[in-house]
C-alpha positions in Angstrom: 0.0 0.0 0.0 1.2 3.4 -1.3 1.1 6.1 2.0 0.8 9.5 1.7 1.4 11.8 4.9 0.5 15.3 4.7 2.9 17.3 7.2 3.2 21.3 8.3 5.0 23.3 10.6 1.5 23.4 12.8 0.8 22.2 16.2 -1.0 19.1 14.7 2.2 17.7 12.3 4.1 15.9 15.7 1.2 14.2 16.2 0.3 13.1 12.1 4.0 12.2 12.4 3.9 9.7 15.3 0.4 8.1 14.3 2.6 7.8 10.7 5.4 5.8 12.8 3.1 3.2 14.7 1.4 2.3 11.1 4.8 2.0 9.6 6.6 -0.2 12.2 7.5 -3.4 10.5 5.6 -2.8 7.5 7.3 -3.8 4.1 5.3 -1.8 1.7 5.5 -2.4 -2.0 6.6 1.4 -2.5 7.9 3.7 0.3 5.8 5.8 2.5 5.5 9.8 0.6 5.8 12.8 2.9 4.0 16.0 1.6 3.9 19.7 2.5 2.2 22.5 0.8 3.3 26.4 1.1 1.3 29.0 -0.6 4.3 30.6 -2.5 7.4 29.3 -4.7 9.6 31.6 -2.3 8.5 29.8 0.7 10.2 26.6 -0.8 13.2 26.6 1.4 10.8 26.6 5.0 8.9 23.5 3.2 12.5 21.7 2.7 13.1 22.3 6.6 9.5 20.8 7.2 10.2 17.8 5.0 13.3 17.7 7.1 12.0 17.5 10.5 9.4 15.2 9.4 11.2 12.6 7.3 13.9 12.7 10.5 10.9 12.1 12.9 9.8 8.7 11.1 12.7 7.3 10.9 11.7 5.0 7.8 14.1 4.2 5.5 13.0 5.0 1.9 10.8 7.7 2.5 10.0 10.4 -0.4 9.5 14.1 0.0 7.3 16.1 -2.1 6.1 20.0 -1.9 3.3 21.3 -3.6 2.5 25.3 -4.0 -1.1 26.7 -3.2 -3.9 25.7 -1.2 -3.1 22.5 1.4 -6.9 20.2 0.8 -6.3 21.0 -3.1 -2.5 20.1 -3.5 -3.2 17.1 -1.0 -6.3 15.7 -2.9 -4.2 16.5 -6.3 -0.8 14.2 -4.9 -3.9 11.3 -3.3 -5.1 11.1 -6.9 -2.7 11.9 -9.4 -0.2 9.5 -7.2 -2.6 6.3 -6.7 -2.5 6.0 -3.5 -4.3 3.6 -0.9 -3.9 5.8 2.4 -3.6 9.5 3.2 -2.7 10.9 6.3 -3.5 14.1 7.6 -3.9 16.2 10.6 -7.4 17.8 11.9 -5.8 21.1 11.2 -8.5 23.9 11.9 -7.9 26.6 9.3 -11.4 27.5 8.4 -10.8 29.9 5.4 -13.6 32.7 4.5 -17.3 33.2 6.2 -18.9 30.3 4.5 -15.9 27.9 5.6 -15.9 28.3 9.1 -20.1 28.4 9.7 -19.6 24.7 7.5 -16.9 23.7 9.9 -14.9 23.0 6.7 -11.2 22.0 7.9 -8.2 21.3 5.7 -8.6 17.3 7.1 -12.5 17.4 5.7 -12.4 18.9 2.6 -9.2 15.8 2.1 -11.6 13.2 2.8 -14.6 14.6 0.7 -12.7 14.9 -2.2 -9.4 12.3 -2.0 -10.4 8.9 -4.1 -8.5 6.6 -1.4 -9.0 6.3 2.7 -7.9 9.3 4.7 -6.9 8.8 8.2 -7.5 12.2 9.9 -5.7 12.0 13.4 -6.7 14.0 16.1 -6.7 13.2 19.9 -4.6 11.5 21.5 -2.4 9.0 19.8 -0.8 5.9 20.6 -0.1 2.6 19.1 -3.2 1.3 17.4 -4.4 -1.3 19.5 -8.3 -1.3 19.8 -10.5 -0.9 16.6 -14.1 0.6 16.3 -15.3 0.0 13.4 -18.4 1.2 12.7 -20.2 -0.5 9.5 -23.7 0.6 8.5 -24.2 -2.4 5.6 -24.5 0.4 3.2 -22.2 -1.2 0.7 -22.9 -4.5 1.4 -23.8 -7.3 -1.5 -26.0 -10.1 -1.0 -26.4 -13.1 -3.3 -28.9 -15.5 -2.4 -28.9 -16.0 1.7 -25.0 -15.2 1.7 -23.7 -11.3 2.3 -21.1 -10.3 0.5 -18.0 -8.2 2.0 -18.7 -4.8 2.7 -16.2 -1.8 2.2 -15.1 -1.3 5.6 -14.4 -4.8 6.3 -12.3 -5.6 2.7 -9.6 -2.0 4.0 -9.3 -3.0 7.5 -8.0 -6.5 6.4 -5.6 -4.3 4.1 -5.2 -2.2 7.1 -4.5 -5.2 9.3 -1.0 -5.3 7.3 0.2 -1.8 8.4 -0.7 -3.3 12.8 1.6 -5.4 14.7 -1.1 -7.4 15.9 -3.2 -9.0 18.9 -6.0 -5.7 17.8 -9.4 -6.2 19.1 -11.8 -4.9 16.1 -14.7 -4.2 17.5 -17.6 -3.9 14.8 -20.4 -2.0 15.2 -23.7 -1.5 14.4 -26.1 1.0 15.7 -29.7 0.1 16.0 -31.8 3.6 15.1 -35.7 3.9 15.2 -34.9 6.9 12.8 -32.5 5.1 10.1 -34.9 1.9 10.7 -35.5 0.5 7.4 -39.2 -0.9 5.8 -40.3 -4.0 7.6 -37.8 -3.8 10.6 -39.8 -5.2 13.6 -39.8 -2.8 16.7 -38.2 -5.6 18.8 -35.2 -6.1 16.6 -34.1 -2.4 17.3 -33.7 -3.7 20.7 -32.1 -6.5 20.2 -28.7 -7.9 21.3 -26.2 -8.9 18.7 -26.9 -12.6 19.8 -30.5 -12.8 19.0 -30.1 -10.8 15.8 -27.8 -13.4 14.5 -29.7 -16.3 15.7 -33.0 -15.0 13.9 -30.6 -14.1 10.8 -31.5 -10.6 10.4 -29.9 -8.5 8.1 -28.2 -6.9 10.9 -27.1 -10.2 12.6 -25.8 -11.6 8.6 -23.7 -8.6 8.5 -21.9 -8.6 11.7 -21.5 -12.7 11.5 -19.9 -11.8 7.6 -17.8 -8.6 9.2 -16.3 -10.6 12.4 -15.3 -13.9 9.7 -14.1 -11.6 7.3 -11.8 -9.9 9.9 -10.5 -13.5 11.4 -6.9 -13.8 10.8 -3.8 -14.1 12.8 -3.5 -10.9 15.2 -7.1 -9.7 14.3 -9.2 -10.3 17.0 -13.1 -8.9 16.4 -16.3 -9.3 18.1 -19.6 -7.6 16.8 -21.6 -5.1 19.1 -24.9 -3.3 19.0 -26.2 0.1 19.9 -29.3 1.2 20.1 -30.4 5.1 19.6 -29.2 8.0 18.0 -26.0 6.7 15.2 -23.6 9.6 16.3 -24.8 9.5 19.7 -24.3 6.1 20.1 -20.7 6.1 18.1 -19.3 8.8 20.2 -20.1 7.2 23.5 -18.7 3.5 22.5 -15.8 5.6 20.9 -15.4 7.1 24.5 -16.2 4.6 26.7 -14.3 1.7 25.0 -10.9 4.3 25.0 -10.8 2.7 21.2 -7.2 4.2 19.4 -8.8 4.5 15.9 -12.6 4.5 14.9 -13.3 3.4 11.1 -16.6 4.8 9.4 -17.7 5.0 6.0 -18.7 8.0 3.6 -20.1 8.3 0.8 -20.7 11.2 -2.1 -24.2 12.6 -2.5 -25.2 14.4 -6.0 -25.5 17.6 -6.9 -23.9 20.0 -5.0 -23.6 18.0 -1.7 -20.8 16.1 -3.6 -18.5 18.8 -2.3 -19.4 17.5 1.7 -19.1 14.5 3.4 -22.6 12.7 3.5 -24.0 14.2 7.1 -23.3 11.5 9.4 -20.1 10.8 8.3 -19.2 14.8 8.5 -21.0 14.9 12.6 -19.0 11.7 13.4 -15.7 13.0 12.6 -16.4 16.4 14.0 -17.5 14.5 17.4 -14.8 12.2 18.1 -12.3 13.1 20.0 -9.5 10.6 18.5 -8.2 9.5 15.1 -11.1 8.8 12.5 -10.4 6.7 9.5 -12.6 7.7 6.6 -13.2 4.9 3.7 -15.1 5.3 0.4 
């Protein structure tokens, strides 16, 4: 997997840097990991080479490439995800709302990365640490079923790629939230309240993803177990995110049409804007 890390001179780069590290211990990637800074003007070249500097000294990787891009940071960052195929980008939460319209949006340099990048963006806020505990949080949204037997969704097929970049013995915890709101047609009233044991023992939609997610995610160091919520979806995500001290949460997003193909789909957007720790963002 090809890595891009977006870095700065800002308060937020130590941390991008050492989430950067922990992913990269012991991992033999096909191509090495890219470090990237952006400066607004040509002449500020020589403070990007001092960032690049810093940074590439910080993660101690052999290998790594440096790369500086002039103009606006989400632009030039979404340009190098692109153009340069890669399969991760990581960036800092970074709030530098720009204009009136940006900062009553909330729009951050992070966001407007993972509404427009093609690839997974890892935006790391919070605390950070090695990754040892894994929320991910899978709706079933992307999921295909053929016949009686679900097919793998999106989240589940990266964190096995992901799995590759841990030094294993992670708990993946996956999670579905049960929601009265989000309920879809023909959704019995005592399913929303039921436990992840009864939904797979009456082989609800629900309980056939989470038995597909936690098989799919079986392999040496990977250690899942499914778990339901019940209420409000970002209510419910930002308390287990909390109260299970997880070290990365995985959600999904995905475009809308029109002009809401410029923001993350709402959920996804309150979600990342909630948690208090690194968010990993997959399309």
């Amino acid at each position: 997997m090809r890595i891009l890390i977006a870095t700065d001179d800002s308060p937020h780069a130590q941390a991008v840097l050492r989430l950067a590290a922990y992913l990269l211990q012991g991992h033999l990637a096909d191509e090495p990991p890219v470090l990237l800074t952006v400066v607004r003007r040509e002449a500020d070249r020589p403070r990007a080479e001092a960032v690049l500097a810093h940074a590439r000294e910080s993660l101690r990787v052999a290998g790594v490439q440096t790369r500086v891009r002039i103009g606006w940071p989400a632009q030039e960052i979404v340009r190098e995800a692109n153009e340069g195929y890669y399969g991760l980008v990581v960036v800092g939460e970074g709030w530098r709302p720009n204009g009136l319209v940006a900062r009553c949006l909330k729009v951050t340099t992070a966001l407007r990365v993972a509404e427009r990048a093609l690839c997974p963006v890892l935006i790391v806020k919070g605390q950070i640490g090695p990754i040892r505990r894994i929320l991910l949080c899978d709706s079933g949204a992307k999921v295909v079923v053929e016949g009686q037997r679900a097919g793998p969704s999106l989240l589940s097929r990266f964190t096995a790629q992901l799995a590759e970049l841990l030094d294993g013995e992670e708990l993946v915890t996956v999670l579905h939230v049960m929601s009265q709101i989000s309920a879809g047609p023909g959704v019995r009233g005592r399913q929303l309240r039921a436990d992840v044991e009864e939904l797979i023992q009456e082989h609800t939609p629900e309980g056939k993803l989470l038995e597909y997610d936690v098989r799919a995610l079986q392999r040496p160091g990977i250690h899942p177990q499914p778990k339901v919520r019940h209420g409000l979806v970002v209510d419910e995500i930002a308390d287990e995110a909390r109260g299970g001290d997880y070290d990365l949460v995985v959600i999904g997003a995905h475009p809308g049409k029109g002009w809401r193909h410029l923001l993350l789909e709402d959920l996804a957007r309150e979600i990342i804007l909630r948690l208090d720790r690194p968010v990993l963002v997959v399309r």
